[in-house]
C-alpha positions in Angstrom: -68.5 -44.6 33.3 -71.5 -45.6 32.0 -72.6 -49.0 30.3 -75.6 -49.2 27.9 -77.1 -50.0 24.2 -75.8 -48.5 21.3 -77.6 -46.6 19.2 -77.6 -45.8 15.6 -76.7 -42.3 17.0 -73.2 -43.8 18.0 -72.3 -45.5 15.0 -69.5 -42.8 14.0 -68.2 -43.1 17.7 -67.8 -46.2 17.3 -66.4 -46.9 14.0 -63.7 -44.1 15.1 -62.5 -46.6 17.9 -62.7 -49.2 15.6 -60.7 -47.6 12.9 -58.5 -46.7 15.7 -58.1 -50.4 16.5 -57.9 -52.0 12.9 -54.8 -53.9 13.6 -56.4 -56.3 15.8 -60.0 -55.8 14.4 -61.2 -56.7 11.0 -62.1 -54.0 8.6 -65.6 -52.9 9.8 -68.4 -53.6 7.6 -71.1 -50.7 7.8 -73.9 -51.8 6.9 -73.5 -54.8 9.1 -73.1 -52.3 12.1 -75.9 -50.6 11.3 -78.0 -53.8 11.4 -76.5 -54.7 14.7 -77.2 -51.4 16.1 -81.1 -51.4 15.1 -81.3 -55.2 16.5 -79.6 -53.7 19.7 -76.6 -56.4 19.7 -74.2 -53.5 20.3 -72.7 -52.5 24.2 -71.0 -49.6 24.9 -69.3 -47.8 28.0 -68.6 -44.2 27.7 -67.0 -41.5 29.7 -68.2 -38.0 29.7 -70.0 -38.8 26.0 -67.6 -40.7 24.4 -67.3 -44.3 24.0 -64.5 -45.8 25.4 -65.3 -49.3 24.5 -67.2 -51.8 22.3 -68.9 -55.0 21.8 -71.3 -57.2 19.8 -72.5 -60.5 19.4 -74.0 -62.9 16.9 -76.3 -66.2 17.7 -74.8 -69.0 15.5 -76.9 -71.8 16.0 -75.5 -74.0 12.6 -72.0 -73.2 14.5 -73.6 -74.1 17.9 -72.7 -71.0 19.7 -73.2 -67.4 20.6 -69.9 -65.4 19.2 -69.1 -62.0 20.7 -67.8 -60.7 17.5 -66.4 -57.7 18.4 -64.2 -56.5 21.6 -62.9 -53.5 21.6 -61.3 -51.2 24.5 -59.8 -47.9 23.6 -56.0 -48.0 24.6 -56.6 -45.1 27.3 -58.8 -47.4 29.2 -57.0 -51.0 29.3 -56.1 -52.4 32.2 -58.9 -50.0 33.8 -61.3 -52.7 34.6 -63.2 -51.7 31.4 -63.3 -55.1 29.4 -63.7 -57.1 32.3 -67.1 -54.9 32.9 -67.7 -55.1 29.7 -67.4 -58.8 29.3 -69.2 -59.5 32.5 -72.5 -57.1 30.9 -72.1 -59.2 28.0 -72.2 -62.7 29.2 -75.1 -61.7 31.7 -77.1 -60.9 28.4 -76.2 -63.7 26.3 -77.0 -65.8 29.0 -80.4 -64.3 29.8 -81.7 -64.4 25.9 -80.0 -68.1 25.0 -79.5 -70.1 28.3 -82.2 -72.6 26.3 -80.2 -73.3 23.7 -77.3 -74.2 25.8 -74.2 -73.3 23.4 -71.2 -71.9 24.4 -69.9 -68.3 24.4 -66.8 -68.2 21.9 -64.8 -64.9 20.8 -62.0 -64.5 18.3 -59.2 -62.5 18.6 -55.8 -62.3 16.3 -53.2 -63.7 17.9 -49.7 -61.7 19.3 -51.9 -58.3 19.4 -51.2 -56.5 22.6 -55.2 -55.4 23.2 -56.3 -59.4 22.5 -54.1 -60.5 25.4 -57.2 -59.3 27.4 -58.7 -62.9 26.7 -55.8 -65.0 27.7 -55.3 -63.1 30.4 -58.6 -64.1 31.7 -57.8 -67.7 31.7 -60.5 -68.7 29.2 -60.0 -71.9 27.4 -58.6 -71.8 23.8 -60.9 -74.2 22.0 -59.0 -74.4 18.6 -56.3 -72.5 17.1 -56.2 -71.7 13.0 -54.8 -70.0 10.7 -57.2 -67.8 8.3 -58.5 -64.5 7.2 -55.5 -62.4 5.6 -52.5 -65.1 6.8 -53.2 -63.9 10.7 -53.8 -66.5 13.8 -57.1 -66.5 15.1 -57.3 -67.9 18.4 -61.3 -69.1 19.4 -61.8 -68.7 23.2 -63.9 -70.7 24.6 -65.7 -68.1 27.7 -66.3 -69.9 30.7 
């Protein structure tokens, strides 16, 4: 497996696994991918050319954190060691680019959907729980 940047080459690799994933993952906004992609905010791993899994993050300093906004593992590959890699490459970055501004690392993930249990699982600390965005139950983790 291989980890590295997304391009804008990937975007309809991506946006495959994404559709793929919809239940758990808000309806993609293109445009907004393709931004990310040219600003390099996107992560991939891929096997043998395709992408197995996903990520991006946004700098929010009026919210006073870094959000990974996206998190996405291809059902083949759970419980493969893939998100925690994944997670691990991601943090490392963050951390390297906005250490100075010393806000927390925060994801969202809908609440009861088997693929989001990844973030509980990792004993991160639920920072608030709410209730928005089409009725569902967003859990904010808090990544330590």
């Amino acid at each position: 497996m291989n980890i590295r940047k997304a391009t804008d080459n990937d975007f309809e690799q991506i946006l495959s696994l994404w559709y793929k994933n919809l239940d758990s993952l808000f309806r993609p906004f293109q445009a907004e991918l393709h931004q990310q992609l040219a600003e390099g905010k996107y992560t991939i791993i891929e096997e043998d050319g395709r992408i197995v899994a996903f990520s991006s993050y946004k700098y929010m300093p009026r919210k006073r954190c870094v959000r990974i906004q996206h998190f996405c593992v291809d059902a083949q590959y759970r419980s493969m060691g893939c998100g925690s890699t994944l997670l691990s490459h991601l943090v490392e970055e963050i951390n390297s680019l906005y250490a100075d501004a010393g806000f927390p690392i925060q994801a969202e993930c809908v609440l009861g959907k088997p693929n989001n249990e990844f973030w509980l699982s990792k004993e991160h600390e639920v920072s608030r729980l709410t209730i928005k965005k089409s009725g569902k139950t967003i859990l904010t983790i808090e990544i330590n």
